[in-house]
FIDO-331759 format. One record per residue (C-alpha): x, y, z; residue in one letter. Coordinates in steps of 0.1 Angstrom, whole numbers. Layout:
# residues N
+-------+-------+-------+---------+
:     x :     y :     z : residuo :
+-------+-------+-------+---------+
:     X :     Y :     Z :       A :
...
+-------+-------+-------+---------+
# end
This chain:
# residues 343
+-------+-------+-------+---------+
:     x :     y :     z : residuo :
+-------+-------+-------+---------+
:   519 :   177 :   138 :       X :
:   532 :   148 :   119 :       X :
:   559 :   123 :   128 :       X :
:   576 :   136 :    92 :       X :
:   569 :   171 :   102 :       X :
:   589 :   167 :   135 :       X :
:   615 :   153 :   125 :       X :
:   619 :   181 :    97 :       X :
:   617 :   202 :   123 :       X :
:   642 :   190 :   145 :       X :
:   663 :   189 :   114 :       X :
:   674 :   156 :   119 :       X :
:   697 :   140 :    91 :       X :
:   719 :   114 :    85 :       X :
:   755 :   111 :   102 :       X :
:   772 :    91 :    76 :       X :
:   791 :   123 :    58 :       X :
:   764 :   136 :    34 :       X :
:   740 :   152 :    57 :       X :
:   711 :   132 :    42 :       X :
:   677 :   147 :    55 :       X :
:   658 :   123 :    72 :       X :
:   624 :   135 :    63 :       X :
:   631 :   134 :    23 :       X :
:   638 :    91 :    32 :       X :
:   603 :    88 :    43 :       X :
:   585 :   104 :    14 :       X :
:   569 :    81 :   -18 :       X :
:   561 :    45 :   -10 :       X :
:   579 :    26 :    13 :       X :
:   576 :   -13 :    10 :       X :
:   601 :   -19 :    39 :       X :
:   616 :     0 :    64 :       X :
:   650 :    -7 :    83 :       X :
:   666 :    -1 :   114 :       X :
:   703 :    -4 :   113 :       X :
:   709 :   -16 :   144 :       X :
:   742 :   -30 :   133 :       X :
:   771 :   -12 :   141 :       X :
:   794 :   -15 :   113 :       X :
:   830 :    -4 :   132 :       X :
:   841 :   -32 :   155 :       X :
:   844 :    -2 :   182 :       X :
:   808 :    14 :   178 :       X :
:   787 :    12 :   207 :       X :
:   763 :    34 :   201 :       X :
:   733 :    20 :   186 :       X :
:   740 :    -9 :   210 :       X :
:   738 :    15 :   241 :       X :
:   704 :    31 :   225 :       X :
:   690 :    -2 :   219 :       X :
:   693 :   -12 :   252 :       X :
:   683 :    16 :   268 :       X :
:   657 :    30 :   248 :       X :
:   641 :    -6 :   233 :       X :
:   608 :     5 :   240 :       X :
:   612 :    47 :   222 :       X :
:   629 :    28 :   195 :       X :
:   597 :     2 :   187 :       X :
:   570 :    31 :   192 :       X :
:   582 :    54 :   172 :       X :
:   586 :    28 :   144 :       X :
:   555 :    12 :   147 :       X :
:   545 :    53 :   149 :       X :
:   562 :    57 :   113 :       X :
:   541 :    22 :    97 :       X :
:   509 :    38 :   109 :       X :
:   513 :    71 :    93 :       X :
:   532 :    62 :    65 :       X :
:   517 :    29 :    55 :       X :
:   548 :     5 :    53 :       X :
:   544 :   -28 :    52 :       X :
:   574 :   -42 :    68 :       X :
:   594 :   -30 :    94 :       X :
:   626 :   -48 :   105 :       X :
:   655 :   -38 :   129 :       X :
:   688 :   -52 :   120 :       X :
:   717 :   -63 :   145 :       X :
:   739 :   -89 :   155 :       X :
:   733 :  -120 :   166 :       X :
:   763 :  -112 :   194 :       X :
:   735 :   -84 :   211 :       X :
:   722 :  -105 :   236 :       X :
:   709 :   -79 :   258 :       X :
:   700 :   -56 :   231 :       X :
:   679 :   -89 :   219 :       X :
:   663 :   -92 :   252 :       X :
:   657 :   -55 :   256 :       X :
:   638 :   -51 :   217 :       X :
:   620 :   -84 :   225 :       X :
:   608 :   -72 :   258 :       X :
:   593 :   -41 :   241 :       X :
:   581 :   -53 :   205 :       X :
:   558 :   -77 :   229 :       X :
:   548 :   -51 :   256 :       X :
:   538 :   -28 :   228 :       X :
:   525 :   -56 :   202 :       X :
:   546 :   -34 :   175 :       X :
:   544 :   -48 :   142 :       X :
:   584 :   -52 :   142 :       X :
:   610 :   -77 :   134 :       X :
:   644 :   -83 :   147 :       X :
:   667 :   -96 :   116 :       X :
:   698 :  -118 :   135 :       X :
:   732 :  -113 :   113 :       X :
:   764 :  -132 :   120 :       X :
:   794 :  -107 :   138 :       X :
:   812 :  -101 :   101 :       X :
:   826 :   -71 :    88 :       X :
:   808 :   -48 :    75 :       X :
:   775 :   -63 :    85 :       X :
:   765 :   -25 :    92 :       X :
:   771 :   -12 :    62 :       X :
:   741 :     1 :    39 :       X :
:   743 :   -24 :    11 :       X :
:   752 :   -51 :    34 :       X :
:   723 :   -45 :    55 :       X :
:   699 :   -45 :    27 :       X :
:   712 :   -77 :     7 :       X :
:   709 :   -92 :    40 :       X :
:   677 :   -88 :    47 :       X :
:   657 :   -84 :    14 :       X :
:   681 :   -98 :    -9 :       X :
:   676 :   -70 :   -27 :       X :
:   708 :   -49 :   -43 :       X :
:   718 :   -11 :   -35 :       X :
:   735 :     1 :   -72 :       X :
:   767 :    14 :   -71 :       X :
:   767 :    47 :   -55 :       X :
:   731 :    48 :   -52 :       X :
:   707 :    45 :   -20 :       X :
:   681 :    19 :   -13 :       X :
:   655 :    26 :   -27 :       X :
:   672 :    19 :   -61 :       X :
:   676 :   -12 :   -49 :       X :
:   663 :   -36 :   -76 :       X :
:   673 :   -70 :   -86 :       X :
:   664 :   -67 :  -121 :       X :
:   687 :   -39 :  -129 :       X :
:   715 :   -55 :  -110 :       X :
:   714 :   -88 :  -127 :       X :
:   752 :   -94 :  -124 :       X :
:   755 :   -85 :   -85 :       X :
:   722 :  -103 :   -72 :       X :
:   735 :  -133 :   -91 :       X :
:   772 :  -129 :   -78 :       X :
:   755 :  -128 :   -40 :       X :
:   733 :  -159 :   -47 :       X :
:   757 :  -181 :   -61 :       X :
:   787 :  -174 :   -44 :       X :
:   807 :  -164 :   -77 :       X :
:   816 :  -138 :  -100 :       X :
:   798 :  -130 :  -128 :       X :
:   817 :  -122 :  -163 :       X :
:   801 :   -94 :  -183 :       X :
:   767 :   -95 :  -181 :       X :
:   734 :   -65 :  -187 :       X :
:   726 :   -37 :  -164 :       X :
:   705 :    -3 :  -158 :       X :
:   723 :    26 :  -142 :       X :
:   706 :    50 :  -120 :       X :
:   698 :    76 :  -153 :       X :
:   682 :    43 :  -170 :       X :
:   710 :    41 :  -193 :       X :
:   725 :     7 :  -200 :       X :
:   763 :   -10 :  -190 :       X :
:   781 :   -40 :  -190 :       X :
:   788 :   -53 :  -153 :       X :
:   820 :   -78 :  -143 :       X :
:   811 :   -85 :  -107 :       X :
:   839 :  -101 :   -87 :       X :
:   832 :  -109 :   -47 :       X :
:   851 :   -94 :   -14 :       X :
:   851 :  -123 :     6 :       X :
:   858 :  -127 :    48 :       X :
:   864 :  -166 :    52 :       X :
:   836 :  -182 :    33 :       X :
:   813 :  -149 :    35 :       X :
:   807 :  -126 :    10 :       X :
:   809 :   -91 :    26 :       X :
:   812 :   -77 :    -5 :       X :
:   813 :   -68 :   -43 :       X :
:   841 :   -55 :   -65 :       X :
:   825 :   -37 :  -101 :       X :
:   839 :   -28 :  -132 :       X :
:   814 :   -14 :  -156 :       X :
:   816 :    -7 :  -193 :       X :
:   789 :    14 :  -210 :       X :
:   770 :    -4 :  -236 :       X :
:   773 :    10 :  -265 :       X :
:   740 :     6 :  -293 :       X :
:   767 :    -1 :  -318 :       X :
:   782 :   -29 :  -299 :       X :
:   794 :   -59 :  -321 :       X :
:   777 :   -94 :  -319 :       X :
:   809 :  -109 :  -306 :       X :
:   809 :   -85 :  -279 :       X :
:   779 :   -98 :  -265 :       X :
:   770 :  -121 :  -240 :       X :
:   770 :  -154 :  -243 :       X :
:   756 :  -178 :  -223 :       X :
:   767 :  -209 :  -237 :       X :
:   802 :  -205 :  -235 :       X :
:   803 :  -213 :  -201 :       X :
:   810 :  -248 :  -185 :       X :
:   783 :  -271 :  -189 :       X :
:   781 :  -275 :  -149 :       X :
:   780 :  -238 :  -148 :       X :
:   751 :  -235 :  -170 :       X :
:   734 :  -258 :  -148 :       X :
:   743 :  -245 :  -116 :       X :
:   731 :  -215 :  -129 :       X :
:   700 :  -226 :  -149 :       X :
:   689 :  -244 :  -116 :       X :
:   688 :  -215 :   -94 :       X :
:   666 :  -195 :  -124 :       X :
:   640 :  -222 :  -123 :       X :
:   639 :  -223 :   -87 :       X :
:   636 :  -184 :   -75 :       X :
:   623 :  -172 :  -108 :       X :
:   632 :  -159 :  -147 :       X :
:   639 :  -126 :  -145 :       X :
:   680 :  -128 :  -149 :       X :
:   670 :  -152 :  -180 :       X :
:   664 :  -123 :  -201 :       X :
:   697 :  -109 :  -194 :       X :
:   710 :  -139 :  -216 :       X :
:   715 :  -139 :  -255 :       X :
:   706 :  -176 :  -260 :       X :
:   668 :  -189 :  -262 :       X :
:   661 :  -211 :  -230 :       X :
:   635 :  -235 :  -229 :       X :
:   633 :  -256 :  -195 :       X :
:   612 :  -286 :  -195 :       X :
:   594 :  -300 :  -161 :       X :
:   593 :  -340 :  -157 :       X :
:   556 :  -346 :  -170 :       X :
:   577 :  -337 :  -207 :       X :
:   559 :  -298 :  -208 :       X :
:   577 :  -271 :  -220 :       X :
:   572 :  -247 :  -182 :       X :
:   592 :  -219 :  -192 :       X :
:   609 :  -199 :  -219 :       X :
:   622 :  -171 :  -225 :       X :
:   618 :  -140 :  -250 :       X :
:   644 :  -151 :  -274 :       X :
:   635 :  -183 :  -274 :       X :
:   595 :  -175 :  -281 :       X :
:   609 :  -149 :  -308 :       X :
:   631 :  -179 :  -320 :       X :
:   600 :  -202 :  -326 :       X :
:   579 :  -178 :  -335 :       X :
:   609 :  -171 :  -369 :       X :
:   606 :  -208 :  -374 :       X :
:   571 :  -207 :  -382 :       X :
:   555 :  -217 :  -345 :       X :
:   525 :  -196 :  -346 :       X :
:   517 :  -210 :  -311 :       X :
:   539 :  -199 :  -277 :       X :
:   555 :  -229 :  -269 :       X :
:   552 :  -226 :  -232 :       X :
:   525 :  -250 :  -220 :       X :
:   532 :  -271 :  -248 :       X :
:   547 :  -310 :  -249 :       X :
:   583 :  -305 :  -254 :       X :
:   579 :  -337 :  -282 :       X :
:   557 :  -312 :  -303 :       X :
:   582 :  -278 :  -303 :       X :
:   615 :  -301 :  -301 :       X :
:   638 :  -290 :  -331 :       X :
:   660 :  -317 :  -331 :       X :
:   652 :  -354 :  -328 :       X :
:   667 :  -379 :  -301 :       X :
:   680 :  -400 :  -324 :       X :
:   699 :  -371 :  -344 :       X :
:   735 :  -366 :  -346 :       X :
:   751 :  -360 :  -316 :       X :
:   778 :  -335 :  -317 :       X :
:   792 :  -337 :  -282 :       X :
:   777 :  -357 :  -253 :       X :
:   794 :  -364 :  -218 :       X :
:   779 :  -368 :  -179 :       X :
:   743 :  -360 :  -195 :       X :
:   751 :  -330 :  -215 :       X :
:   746 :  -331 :  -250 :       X :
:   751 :  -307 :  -278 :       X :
:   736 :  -308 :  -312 :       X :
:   737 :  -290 :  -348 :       X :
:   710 :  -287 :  -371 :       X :
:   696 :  -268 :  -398 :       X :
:   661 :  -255 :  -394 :       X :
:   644 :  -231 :  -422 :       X :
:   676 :  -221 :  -429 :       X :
:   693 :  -217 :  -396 :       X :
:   720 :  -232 :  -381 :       X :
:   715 :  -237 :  -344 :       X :
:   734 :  -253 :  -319 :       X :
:   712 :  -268 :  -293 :       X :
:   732 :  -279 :  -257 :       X :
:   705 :  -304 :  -234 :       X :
:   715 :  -293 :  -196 :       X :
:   701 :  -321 :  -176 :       X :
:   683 :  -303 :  -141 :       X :
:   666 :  -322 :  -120 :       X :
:   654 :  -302 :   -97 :       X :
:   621 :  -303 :   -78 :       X :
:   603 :  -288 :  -111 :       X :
:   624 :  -289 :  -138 :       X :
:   642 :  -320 :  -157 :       X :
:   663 :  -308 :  -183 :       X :
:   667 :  -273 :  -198 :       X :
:   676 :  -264 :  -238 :       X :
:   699 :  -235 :  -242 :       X :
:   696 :  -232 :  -284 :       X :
:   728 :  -206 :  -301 :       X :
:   717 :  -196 :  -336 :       X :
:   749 :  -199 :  -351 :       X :
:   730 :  -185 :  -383 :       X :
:   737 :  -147 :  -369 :       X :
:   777 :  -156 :  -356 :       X :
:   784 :  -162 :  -392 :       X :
:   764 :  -135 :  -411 :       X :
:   737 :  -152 :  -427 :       X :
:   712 :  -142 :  -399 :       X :
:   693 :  -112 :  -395 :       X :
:   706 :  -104 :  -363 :       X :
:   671 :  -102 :  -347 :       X :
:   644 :  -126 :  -352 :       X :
:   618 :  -112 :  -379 :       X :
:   581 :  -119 :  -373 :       X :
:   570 :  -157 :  -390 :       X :
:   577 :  -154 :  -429 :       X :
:   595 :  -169 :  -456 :       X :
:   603 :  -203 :  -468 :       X :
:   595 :  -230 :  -435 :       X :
:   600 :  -260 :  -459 :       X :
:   631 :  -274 :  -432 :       X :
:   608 :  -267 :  -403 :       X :
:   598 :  -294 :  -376 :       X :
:   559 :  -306 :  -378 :       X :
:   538 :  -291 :  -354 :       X :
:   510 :  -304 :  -337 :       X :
:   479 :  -285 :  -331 :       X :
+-------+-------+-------+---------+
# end
């Protein structure tokens, strides 16, 4: 009989309210499993009392479940205040040679909880009301960003459990200098939803955008997409190392038959150095031109990070003021006002 079959059997299921059965957790494909060895209630003492008595049950059986279910990573969470529970799972993971991790978490409150648990140690996001295995950082744009950067996040794109689409103000739960956890406010997105609804990335504080911007180029460009300005980030040999969808829709409307990326930022720059400056202070500088018939405001956020120099976040004014399309048509039309392009 299988592990899965056993514990069906024994009809073991989850003691947080719901009655969750176990068995249904451990079907599909499971990238990572987790222990929650955490207790979340300062006066819990039961997992602690289990792990310390039963380290070497609790490491076979898990390294039981990775053999017969294929998972690729298992990890038992708890406190970094469980010295003999430490001892006792150490002992046992190398006895055994089980394939298992201890994850060490500061004593904060509530480390134990689910969401907590799982931001912790995959940096990964439980939706709202959901369970883990929702947990996806692309459809929770606003809260993975709020965790990473210490801040709240103002309005930004989301997925909902039932794939439908909202509008997420993320603000944090803090204890001391710890986030602990998120406070949500969602509004459903409607398709009819007016431009200046939107988001808008530039409005933010130059320093912002570059705080921001900086974290994007170094752990990767997913939550770029989630922005309604074209982004082109530039690394320090002057080549054009990412972009992303509006902005490649952008240059493709201005005649730019080629994808920028990969390409010298001197051939795809819109607007000359030497150009009118609009605003310019601590190395920011914001520009206006008109390019095949579009006004677009171009702000230079200076970077400097291991990759990345500078980054280009371009607003087509054009579409704030109605003489846009509102989405960028395929290349077409008059490009007399567009920028030479080398080949």
């Amino acid at each position: 009989m299988s592990i899965i079959d056993q514990i069906f059997q024994a009809g073991v299921v989850g003691c947080g309210g719901a009655g969750f059965p176990t068995q249904v957790k451990y079907k599909g494909k499971i990238e990572q499993l987790i222990v929650n060895g955490a207790e979340c209630e300062p006066l819990l003492r039961t997992d602690r009392y289990l792990m310390r008595v039963y380290a070497h049950e609790i490491v076979e059986t898990i390294a039981a479940l990775k053999a017969e279910l294929g998972i690729g990573k298992c990890t038992i969470g708890l406190k970094e205040a469980y010295s003999e529970e430490i001892k006792a799972l150490s002992a046992a993971i190398e006895e055994t040679g089980a394939p298992v991790e201890m994850h060490l978490m500061p004593s904060f409150y509530p480390a134990g909880d689910e969401q907590t648990l799982v931001y912790e140690i995959t940096g990964l996001v439980v939706p709202p009301a959901g369970i883990p295995m929702l947990a996806k950082q692309e459809n929770e744009p606003a809260v993975a960003r709020t965790f990473r950067l210490g801040v709240g996040t103002k309005e930004m794109k989301a997925i909902t459990q039932e794939n439908g689409m909202t509008i997420q103000t993320v603000e944090t739960i803090c204890n001391g200098s710890k986030i602990i956890g998120v406070l949500i406010q969602e509004k459903r997105l409607d398709e009819q939803r007016e431009l200046s609804d939107r988001i808008h990335f530039s409005q933010q504080s130059d320093e912002r955008i570059a705080l921001a911007l900086t974290h994007m180029a170094s752990e990767g460009n997913w939550l770029t997409e989630c922005i309604d300005e074209a982004i082109v980030m530039v690394n320090h040999k002057g080549i054009v190392s990412f972009r992303n969808t509006l902005a490649k829709e952008l240059y493709q409307t201005l005649g730019y038959v080629e994808d920028v990326l990969g390409q010298p930022y001197k051939n795809v720059q819109l607007v000359e150095d030497a150009s009118d400056t609009v605003l310019e202070m601590n190395g920011f500088t914001i520009k206006q031109a008109t390019v095949s018939g579009r006004v677009l405001m171009l702000r230079r956020v200076p970077l400097n990070t291991t990759d990345m120099a500078f980054a280009i976040v371009i607003q087509d004014e054009s579409m704030a003021m109605g003489t846009g399309t509102g989405a960028y048509p395929q290349v077409g039309g008059d490009q007399r006002d567009a920028p030479p392009r080398e080949k």
